[in-house]
C-alpha positions, 0 to 999 in steps of 0.5 A: 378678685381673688381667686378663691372666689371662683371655680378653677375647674369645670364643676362634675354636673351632666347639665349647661355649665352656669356661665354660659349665658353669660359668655353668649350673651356677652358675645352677642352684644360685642359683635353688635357693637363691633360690626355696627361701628365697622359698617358705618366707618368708610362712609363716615371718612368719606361723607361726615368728617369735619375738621375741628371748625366744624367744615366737612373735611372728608376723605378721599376713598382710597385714603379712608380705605387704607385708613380702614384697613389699617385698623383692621390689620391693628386688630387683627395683630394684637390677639397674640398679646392677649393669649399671652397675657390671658394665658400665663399673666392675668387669666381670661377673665381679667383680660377680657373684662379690662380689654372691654373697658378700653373697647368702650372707651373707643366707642365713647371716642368715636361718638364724641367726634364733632361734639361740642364737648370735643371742639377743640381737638382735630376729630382725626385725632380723636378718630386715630385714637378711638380706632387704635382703643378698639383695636386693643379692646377687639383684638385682645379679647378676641384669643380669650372668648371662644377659648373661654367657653371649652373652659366651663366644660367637663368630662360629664357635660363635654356632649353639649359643647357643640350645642353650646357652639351652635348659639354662639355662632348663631349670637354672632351672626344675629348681632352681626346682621342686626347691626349692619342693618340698624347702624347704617340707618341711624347714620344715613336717613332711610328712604322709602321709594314714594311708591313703594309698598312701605310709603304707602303702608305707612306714610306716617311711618316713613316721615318718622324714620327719615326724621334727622333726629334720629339720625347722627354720627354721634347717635350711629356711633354711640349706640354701638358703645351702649351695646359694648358697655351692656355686654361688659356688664354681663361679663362681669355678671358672671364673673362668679359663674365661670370656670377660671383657668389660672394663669401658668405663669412666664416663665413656665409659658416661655419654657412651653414655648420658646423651644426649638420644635415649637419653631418649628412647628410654628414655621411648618404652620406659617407656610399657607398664611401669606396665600390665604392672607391675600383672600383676606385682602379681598374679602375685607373689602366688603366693608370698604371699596365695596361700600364705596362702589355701592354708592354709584349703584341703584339700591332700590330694592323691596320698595326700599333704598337700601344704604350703601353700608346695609349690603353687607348685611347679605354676608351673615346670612349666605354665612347661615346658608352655606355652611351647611349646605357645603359641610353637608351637601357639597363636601361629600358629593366632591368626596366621592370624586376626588379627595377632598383635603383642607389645602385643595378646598383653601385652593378653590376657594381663592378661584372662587374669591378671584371671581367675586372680584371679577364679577365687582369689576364688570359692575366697575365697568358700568359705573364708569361708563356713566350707569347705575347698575342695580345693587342685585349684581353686587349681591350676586358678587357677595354670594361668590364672595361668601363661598369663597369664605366658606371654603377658606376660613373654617378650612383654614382654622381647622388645618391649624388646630390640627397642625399644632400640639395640644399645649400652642392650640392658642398659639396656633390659633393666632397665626389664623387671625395673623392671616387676617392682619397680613392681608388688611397690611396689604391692601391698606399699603395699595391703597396708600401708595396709589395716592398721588400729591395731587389728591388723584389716584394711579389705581380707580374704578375697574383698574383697581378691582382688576389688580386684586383680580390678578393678585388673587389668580397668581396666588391662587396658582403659586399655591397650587404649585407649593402646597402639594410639597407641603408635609404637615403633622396632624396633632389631636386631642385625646377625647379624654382630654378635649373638647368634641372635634366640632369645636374648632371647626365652630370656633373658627366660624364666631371669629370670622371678623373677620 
């Protein structure tokens, strides 16, 4: 790989740069596979883990959660160590392409559980080691990706990089909901209502999908690691497309950033990330005590009985949806009212997650009083959710792209994803301190949603108080030197992962 193979700067062409084809097709098929894995992880705790003699040896749910999200704050901690050694050891290309090799063998890892090839080995063992192979894949390529592909643009093509933004969200957001629709199924026979629409279109249809051949953990996932594997192979395709950014250097980078206004200016960006953090806490619950709940509810919907796991497909979708509809809809009719900075839409936002979580614990309420509320009720909970993500997130990765210089952008941008590791540290630790010896639980059913409930209020409050005290910078690019405002704003939305 030596470096005068490949371009060191943007080539002077008013056309789409070569390697961006590869970037989005290598993106679309990452998430793909990290979103498949992590749809299907809580219930495989929950309802598939064996021991090592091959007997079901399952978690209890608060301990796969905290399980869960411990790997997610893994994930979410290790992108500062990937923008250091993408920016001044290795370069992005080699970081991305060695991290993704490690991702696959986290997918290999998982899929190998309860295989006859692995008999031997405790499948916790093998679950611990394959999360922690993700995390290190996942987390470290996540700072080099979108940073990636402001790289393949020049001064004479920078007009279409919002364009070139647009696919990438829509990749993003396409592989997502494919997955978590796909993923879940091949884990979890599906099950057509007798008479529903489907059964009787298509009997012969209906027997073949809910065939338990087509249906394992290790086939659930190993597909996730096929996707993994073809999106590593594209990036390498490509290898010889991209724009490659040397790497500055060690010590040039330490002398950028160890220095006393930058610590300064990191401490003023740290302020907001422990009360956004707490949202994180929440909302990444989709993916664990929200699945645990839709277990108990009434999933039939369309004929169909939808998994536990595919609900969550619903987030992408509301995603595509409510962007606009509040960038072009709702934030200008607020606008006309009251001034709408992005530390108050941060603050609604946190009201509106605090509402979600309500809305769970009512349906909480009706589980334990021996029902089966239906699974719309939930839906309508993930509609208040993705509002509140909405007014967060982008918010939030915008405020600090332009609280941060133009030399820590990437810095910055890790105290964003810091946020989301802060906050799955959180619930993870409520979820293990809440176990007791005896396998039972202090905090289940409506007690354990309404602690977040009160959690979210008083941080939501708390930060209403502080921020008006808050005195930031705001540092933007020349346009000579940077890409169109959109990309941040875009970039923030690839990354949701959350």
């Amino acid at each position: 790989m030596a470096n005068h193979k490949y371009l060191t700067s943007p080539p002077k062409i008013a056309t789409m740069p070569p390697g961006v084809p590869y970037i989005v097709g290598n993106e679309a098929a990452e998430r793909f596979s990290y979103y498949g894995m992590n749809s299907i992880l809580t219930i495989f705790m929950t309802k598939y883990l064996l021991d090592k003699m091959g007997h079901l040896s399952v978690m209890q749910p608060a301990n796969a959660e905290a399980w869960y999200h411990t790997f997610v704050s893994t994930l979410y901690f290790l992108p500062i160590f990937g923008a250091i050694l993408a920016d001044a050891v290795f370069g992005k290309f080699r970081v991305v392409f060695w991290l993704s090799i490690v991702y696959c063998g986290g997918h290999v890892t998982l899929a190998l559980i309860g295989s006859p090839v692995a008999h031997a080995i405790e499948p916790r063992y093998l679950l611990a080691v394959g999360l922690l192979m993700i995390a290190l894949g996942a987390g470290g390529i996540k700072p080099c990706v979108s940073t990636n592909v402001g790289d393949q643009f020049g001064e004479s093509n920078r007009h279409l990089l919002t364009r070139v933004f647009n696919w990438f969200y829509f990749s993003i957001n396409a592989g997502s909901a494919l997955s978590t629709l796909l993923i879940p199924w091949l884990l979890e026979p599906y099950q057509a209502a007798p008479d529903g629409f489907i059964a009787k279109l298509s009997p012969s249809l209906v027997g073949f999908l809910e065939s338990p051949r087509l249906h394992s953990p290790d086939i659930a996932f190993g597909l996730p690691g096929v996707f993994m594997a073809i999106a590593t192979f594209i990036f390498w395709l490509g290898r010889k497309k991209f724009v490659h950014i040397p790497p500055v250097g060690l010590r040039t980078y330490g002398r950028e950033i160890f220095n006393k206004e930058t610590g300064k200016i990191l401490l003023n960006i740290l302020i907001p990330v422990p009360f956004i953090a707490i949202f994180w806490a929440l909302w990444q619950q989709n993916f664990s005590s929200w699945i645990v709940q839709a277990e108990s509810m009434d999933r039939h919907l369309f004929g169909i009985e939808w998994l536990s796991s595919q609900i969550q497909t619903v987030n992408p979708i509301f995603i595509l949806i409510m962007l606009p509809l509040f960038s072009y809809w709702l934030y200008p009719a607020v606008e006309k009212v009251v001034r709408l900075t992005p530390l108050r839409r941060i603050g609604a936002g946190l009201f509106v997650t605090a509402a979600s979580f309500f809305l769970v614990a009512m349906i909480q309420t009706r589980i334990d009083a021996g029902q089966r509320p239906g699974i719309i009720w939930q839906i309508w909970a993930f509609v208040i959710l993705t509002a509140g993500e909405t007014l967060v997130s982008p918010t939030h990765l915008e405020f600090s792209y332009t609280q941060g210089p133009i030399k820590l952008k990437s810095l910055v941008m890790c105290t964003y994803l810091f946020a989301v590791s802060l906050g799955n540290v959180f619930t993870a630790a409520v979820n293990f301190f809440i176990q007791n010896p005896d396998g039972t639980v202090k905090l289940q059913g409506t007690s354990y949603f309404m602690f977040f409930v009160w959690v979210m209020l008083g941080t939501a409050v708390l930060f209403a108080v502080v921020t008006p005290f808050y005195k930031g910078r705001t540092y933007l690019q020349d346009q000579a030197e940077a890409p169109p405002a959109a990309e941040p704003a875009i970039g923030f939305v690839v990354q949701p992962e959350a």
